[in-house]
Biopython code that builds the backbone (N, CA, C, O; Angstrom):
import numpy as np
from Bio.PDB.StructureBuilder import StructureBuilder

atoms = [
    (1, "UNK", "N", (102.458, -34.776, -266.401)),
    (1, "UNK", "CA", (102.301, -34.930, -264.963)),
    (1, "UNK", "C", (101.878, -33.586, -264.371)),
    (1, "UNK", "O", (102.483, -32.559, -264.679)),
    (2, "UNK", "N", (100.728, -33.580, -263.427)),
    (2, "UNK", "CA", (100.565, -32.489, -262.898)),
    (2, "UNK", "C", (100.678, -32.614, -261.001)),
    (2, "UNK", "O", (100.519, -33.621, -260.311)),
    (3, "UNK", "N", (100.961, -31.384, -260.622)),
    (3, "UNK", "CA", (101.659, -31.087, -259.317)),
    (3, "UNK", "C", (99.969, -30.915, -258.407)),
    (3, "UNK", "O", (98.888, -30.530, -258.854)),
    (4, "UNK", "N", (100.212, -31.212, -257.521)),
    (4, "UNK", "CA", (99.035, -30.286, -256.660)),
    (4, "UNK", "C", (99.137, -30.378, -255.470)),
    (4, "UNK", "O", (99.426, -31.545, -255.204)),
    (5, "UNK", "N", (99.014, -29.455, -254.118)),
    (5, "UNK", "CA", (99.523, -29.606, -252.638)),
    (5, "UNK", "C", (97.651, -29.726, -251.963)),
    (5, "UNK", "O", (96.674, -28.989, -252.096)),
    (6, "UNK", "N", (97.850, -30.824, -251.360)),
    (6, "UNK", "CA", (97.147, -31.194, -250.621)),
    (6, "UNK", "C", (97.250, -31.380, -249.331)),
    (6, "UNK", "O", (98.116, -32.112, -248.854)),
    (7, "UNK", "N", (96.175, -30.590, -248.456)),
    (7, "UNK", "CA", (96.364, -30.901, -246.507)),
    (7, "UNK", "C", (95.492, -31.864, -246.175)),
    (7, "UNK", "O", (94.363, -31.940, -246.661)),
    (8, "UNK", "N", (95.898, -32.545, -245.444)),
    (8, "UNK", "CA", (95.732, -33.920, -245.026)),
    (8, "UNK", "C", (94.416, -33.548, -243.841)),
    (8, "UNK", "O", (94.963, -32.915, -242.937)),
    (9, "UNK", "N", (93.299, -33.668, -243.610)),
    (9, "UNK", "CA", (92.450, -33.428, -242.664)),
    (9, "UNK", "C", (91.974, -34.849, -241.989)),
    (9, "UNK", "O", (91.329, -34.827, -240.941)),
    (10, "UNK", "N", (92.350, -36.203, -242.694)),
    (10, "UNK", "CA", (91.786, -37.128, -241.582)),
    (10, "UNK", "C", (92.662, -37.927, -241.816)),
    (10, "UNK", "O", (92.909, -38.118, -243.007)),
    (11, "UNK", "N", (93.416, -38.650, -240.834)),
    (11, "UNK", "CA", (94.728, -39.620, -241.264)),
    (11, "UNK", "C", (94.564, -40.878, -242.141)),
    (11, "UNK", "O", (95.478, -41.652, -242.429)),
    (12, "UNK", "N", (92.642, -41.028, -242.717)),
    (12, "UNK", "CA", (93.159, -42.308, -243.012)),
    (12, "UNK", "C", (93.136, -41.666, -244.411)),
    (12, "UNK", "O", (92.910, -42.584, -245.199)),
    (13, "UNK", "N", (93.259, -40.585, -245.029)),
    (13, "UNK", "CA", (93.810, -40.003, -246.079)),
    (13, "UNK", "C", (94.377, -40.626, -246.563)),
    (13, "UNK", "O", (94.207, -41.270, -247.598)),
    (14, "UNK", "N", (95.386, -40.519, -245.696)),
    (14, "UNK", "CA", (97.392, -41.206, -245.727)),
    (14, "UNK", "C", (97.267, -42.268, -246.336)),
    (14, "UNK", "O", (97.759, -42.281, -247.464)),
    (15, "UNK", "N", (96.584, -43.526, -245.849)),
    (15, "UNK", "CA", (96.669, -44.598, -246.204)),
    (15, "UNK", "C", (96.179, -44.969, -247.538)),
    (15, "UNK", "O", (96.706, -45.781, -248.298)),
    (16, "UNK", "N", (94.822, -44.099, -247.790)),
    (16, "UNK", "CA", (94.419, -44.039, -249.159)),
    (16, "UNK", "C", (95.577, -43.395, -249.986)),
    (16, "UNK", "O", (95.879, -43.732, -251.132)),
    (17, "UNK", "N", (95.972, -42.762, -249.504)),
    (17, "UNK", "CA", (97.118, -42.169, -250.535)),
    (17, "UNK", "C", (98.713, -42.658, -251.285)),
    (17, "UNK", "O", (99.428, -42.323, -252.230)),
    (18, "UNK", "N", (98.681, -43.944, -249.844)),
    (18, "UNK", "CA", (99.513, -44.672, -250.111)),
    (18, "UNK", "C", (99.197, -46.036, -251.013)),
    (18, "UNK", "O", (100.059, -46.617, -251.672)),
    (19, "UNK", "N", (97.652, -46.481, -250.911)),
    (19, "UNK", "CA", (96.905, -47.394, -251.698)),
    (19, "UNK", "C", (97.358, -46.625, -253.080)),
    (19, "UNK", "O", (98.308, -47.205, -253.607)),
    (20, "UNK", "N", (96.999, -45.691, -253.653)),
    (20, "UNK", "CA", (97.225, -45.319, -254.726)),
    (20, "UNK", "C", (98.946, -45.366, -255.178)),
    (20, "UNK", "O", (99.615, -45.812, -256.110)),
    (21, "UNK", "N", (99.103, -44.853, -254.305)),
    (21, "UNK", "CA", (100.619, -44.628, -254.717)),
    (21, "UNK", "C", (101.505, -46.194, -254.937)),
    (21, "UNK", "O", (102.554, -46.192, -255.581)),
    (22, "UNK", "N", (101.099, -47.147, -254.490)),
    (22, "UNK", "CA", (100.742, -48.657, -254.877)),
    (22, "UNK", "C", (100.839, -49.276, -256.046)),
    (22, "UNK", "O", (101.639, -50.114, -256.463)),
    (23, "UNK", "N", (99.544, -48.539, -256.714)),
    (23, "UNK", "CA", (99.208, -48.996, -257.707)),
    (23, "UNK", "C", (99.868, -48.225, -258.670)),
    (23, "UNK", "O", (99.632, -48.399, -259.866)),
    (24, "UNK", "N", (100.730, -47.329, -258.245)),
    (24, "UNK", "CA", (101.590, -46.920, -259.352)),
    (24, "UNK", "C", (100.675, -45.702, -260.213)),
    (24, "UNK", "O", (100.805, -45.561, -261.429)),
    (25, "UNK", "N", (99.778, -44.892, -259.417)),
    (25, "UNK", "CA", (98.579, -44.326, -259.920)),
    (25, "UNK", "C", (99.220, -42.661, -259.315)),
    (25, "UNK", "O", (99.082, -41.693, -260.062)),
    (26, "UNK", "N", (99.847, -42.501, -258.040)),
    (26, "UNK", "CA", (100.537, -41.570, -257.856)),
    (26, "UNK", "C", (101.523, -41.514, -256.797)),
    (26, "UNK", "O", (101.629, -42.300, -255.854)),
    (27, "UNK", "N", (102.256, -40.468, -257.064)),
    (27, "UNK", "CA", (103.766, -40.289, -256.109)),
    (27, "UNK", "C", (103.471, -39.179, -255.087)),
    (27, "UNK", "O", (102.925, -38.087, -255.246)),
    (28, "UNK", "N", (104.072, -39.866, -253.805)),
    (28, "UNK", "CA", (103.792, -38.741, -252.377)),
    (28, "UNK", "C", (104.912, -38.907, -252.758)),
    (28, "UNK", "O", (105.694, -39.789, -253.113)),
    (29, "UNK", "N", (104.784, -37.333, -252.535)),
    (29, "UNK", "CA", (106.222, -36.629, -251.462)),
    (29, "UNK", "C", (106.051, -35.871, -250.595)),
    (29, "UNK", "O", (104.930, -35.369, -250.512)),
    (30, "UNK", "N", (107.014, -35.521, -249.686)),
    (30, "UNK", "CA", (106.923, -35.092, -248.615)),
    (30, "UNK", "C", (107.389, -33.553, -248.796)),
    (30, "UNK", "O", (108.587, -33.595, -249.075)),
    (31, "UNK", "N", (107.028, -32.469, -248.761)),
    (31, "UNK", "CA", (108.089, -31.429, -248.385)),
    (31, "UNK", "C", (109.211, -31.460, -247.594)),
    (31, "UNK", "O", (109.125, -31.493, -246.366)),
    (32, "UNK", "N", (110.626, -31.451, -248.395)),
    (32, "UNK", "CA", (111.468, -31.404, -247.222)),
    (32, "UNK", "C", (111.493, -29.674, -246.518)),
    (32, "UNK", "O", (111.038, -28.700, -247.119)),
    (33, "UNK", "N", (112.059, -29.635, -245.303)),
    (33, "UNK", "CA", (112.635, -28.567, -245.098)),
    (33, "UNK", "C", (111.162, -27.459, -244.736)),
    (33, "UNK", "O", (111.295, -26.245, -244.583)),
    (34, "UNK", "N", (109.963, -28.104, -244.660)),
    (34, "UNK", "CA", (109.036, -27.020, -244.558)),
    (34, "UNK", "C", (109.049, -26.088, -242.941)),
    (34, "UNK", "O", (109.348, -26.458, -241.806)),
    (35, "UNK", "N", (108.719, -25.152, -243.324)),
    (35, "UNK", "CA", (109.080, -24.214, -241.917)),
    (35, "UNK", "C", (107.660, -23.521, -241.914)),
    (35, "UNK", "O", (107.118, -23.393, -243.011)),
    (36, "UNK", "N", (107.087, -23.120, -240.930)),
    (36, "UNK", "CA", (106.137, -21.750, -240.374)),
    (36, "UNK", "C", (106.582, -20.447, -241.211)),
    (36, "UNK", "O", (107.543, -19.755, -240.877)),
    (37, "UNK", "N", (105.893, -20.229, -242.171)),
    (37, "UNK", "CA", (106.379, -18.839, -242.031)),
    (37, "UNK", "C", (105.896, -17.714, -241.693)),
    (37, "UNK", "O", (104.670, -17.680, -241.593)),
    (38, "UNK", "N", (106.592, -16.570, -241.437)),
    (38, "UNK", "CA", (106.457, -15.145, -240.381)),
    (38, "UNK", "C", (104.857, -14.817, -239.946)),
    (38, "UNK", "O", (104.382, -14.484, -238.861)),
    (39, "UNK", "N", (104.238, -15.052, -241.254)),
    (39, "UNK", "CA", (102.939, -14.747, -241.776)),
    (39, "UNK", "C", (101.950, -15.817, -240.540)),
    (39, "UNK", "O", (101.268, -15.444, -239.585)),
    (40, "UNK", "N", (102.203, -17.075, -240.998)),
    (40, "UNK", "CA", (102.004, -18.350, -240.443)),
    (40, "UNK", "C", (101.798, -18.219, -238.832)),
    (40, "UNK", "O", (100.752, -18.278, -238.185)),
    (41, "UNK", "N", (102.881, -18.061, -238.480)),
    (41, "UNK", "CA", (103.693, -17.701, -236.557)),
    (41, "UNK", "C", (102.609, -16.608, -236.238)),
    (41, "UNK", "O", (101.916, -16.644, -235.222)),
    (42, "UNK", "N", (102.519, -15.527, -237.305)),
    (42, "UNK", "CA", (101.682, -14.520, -236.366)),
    (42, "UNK", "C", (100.165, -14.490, -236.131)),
    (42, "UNK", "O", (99.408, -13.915, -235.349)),
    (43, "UNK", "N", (100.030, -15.501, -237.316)),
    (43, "UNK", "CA", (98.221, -15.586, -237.356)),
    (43, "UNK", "C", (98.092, -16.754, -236.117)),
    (43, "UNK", "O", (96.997, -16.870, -235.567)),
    (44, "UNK", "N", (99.330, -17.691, -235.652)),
    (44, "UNK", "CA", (99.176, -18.490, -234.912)),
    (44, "UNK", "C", (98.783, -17.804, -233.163)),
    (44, "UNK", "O", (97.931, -17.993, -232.295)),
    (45, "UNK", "N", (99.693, -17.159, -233.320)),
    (45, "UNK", "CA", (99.679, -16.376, -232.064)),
    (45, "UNK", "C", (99.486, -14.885, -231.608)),
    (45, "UNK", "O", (99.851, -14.214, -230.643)),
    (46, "UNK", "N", (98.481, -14.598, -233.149)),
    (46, "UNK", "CA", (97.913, -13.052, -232.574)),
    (46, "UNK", "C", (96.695, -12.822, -231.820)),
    (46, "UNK", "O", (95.587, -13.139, -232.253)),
    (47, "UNK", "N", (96.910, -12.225, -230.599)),
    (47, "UNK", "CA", (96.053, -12.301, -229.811)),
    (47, "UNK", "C", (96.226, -12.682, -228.869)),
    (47, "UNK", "O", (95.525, -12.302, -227.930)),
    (48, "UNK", "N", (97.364, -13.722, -228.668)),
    (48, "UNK", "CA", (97.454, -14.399, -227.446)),
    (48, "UNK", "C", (97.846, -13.401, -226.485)),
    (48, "UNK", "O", (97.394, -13.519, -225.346)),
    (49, "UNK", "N", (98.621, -12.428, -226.756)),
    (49, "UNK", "CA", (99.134, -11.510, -225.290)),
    (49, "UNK", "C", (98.380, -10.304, -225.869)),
    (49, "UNK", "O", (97.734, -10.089, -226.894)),
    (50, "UNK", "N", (98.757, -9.570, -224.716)),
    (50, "UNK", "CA", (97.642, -8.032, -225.119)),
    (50, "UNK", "C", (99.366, -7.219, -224.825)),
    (50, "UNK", "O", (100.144, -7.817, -224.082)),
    (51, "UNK", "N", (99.768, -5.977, -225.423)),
    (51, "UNK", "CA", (100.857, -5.207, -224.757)),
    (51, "UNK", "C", (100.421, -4.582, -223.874)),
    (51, "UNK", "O", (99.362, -3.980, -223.693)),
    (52, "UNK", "N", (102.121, -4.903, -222.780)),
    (52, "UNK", "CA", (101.792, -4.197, -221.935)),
    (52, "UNK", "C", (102.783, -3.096, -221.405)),
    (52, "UNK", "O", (103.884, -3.283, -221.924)),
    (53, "UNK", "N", (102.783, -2.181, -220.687)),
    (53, "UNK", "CA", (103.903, -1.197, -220.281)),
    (53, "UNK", "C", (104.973, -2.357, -219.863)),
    (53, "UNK", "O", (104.701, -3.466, -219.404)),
    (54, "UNK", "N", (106.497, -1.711, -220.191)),
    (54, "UNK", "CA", (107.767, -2.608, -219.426)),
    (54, "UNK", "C", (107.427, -2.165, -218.124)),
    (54, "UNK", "O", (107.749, -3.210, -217.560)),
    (55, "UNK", "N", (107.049, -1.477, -217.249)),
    (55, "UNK", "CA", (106.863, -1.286, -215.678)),
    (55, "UNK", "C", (105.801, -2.300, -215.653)),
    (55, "UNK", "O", (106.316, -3.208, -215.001)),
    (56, "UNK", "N", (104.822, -2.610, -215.926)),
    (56, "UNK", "CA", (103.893, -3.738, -215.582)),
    (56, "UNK", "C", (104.461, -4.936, -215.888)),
    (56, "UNK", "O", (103.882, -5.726, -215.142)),
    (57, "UNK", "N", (105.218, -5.517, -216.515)),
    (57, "UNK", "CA", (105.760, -6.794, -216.969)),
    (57, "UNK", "C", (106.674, -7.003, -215.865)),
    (57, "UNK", "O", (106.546, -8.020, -215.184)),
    (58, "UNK", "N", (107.513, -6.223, -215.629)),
    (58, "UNK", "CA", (108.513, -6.038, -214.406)),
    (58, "UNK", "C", (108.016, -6.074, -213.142)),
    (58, "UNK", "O", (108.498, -6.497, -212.091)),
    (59, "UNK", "N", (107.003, -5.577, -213.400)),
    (59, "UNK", "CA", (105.992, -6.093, -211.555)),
    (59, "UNK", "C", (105.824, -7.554, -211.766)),
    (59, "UNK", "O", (106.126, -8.259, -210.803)),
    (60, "UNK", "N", (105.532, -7.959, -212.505)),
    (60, "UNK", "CA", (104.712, -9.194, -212.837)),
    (60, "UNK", "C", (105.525, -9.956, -212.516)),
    (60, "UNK", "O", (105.088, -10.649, -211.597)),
    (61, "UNK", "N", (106.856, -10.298, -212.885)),
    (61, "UNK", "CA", (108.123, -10.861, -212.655)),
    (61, "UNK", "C", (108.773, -10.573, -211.310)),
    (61, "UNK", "O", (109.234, -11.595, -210.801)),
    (62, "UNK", "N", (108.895, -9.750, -210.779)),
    (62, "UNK", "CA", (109.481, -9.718, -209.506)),
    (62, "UNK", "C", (108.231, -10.485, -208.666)),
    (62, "UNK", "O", (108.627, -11.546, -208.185)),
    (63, "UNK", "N", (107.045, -10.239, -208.427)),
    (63, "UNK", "CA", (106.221, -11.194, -207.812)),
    (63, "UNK", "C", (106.593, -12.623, -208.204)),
    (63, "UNK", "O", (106.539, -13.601, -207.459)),
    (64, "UNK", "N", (107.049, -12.598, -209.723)),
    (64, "UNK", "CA", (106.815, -14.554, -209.569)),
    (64, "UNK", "C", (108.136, -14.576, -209.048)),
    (64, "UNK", "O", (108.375, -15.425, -208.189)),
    (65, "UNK", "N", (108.816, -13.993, -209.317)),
    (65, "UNK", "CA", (110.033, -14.202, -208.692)),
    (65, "UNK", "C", (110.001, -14.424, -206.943)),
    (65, "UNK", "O", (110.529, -15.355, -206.335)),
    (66, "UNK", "N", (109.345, -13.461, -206.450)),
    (66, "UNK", "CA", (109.403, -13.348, -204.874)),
    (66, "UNK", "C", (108.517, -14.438, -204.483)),
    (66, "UNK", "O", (108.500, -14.795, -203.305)),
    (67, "UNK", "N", (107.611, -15.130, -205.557)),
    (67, "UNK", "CA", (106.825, -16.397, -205.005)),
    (67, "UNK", "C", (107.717, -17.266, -204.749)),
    (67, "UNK", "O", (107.627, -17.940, -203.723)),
    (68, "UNK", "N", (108.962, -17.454, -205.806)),
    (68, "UNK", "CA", (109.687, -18.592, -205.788)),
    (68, "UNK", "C", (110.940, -18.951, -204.166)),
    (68, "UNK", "O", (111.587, -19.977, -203.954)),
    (69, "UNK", "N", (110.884, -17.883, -203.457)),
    (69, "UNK", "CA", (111.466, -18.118, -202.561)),
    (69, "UNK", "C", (110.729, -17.818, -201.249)),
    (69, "UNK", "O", (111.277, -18.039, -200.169)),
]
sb = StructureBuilder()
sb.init_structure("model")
sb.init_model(0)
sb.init_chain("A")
sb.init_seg("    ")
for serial, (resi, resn, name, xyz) in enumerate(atoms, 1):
    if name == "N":
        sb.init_residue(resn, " ", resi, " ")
    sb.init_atom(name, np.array(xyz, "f"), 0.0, 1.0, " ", f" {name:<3s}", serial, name[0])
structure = sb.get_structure()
């Protein structure tokens, strides 16, 4: 028996995959327990903010703040 991880790019994949798995030709499993990892999270969201000074973030916030009332 051999292993191999496959990403799913069009859902009717799935269904083909379950046709097979049917016929007793192969076994899905699911990863349990899969998580993002560190690596994962940062390529997700690098870029999204730029740094900035804590005195500029703190302006930024007291305005939304002073909008809210």
């Amino acid at each position: 028996m051999q292993t191999y991880t496959v990403d799913i790019i069009n859902e009717r994949a799935i269904m083909l995959l379950k046709d097979l798995e049917l016929l007793k030709l192969i076994r899905v499993r699911k990863q349990v327990g899969e998580t993002m990892t560190e690596n994962k999270l940062f390529s997700k969201y690098k870029g999204a903010m730029v740094r900035q000074p804590l005195s500029e973030i703190d302006e930024q916030l007291n305005e939304l703040r002073d909008s809210w009332e």
